[in-house]
C-alpha positions as CSV (number, residue, x, y, z in Angstrom):
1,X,0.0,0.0,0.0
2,X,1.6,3.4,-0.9
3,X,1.6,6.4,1.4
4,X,-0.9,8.1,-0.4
5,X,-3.1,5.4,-0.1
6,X,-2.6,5.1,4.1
7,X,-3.2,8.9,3.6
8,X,-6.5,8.9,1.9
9,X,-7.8,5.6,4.0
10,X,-6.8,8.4,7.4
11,X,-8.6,11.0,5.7
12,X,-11.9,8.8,4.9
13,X,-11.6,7.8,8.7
14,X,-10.8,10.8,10.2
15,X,-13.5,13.1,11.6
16,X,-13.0,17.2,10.9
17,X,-13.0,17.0,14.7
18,X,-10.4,14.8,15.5
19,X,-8.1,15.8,12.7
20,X,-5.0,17.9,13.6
21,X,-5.9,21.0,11.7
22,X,-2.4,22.4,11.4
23,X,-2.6,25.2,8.7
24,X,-0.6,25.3,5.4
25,X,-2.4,27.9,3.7
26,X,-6.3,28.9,3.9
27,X,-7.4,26.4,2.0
28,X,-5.4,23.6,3.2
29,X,-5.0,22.0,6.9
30,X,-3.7,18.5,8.0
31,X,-6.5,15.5,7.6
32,X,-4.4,13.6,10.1
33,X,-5.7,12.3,13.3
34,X,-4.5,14.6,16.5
35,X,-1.1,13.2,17.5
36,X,-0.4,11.4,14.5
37,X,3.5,10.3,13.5
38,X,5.6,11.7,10.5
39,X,4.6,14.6,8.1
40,X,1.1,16.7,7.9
41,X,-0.9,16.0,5.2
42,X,-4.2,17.5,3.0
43,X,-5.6,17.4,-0.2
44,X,-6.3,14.3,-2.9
45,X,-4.5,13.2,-5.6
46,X,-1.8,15.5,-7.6
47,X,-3.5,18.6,-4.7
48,X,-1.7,16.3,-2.0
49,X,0.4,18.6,0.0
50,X,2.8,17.6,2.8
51,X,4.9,19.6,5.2
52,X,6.9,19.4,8.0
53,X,5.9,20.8,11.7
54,X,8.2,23.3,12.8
55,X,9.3,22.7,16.4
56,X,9.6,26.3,17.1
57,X,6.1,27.2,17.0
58,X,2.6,25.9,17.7
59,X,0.5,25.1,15.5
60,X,-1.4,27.1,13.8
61,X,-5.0,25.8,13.8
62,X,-8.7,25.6,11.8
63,X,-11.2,27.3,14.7
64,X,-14.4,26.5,14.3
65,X,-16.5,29.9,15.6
66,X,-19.2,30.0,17.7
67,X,-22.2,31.6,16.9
């Protein structure tokens, strides 16, 4: 099984809520579950993105705003 196959099978699987969120850009965020190994992911197919979390920061994460 590939990576990007592990990596849509998380996505499928992963709620919005318990997916790490870590920002890339506005319209991208990690699909990865919270706490998950290795690189942050988002997007399908040639849109895939990957990048690395920088230790010197926190995340940077989707809110959801309440109403």
């Amino acid at each position: 099984m590939s990576s990007d196959d592990r990596l849509d099978l998380e996505f499928a699987y992963t709620t919005y809520q318990d997916s790490c969120r870590d920002i890339y850009s506005p319209h991208y965020y990690c699909r990865r579950p919270v706490g998950h190994d290795d690189v942050h992911a988002a997007g399908f197919g040639p849109d895939r993105l990957r990048w690395d979390h920088q230790r010197d920061h926190l995340p940077h994460k989707v809110v959801e705003q309440q109403s």
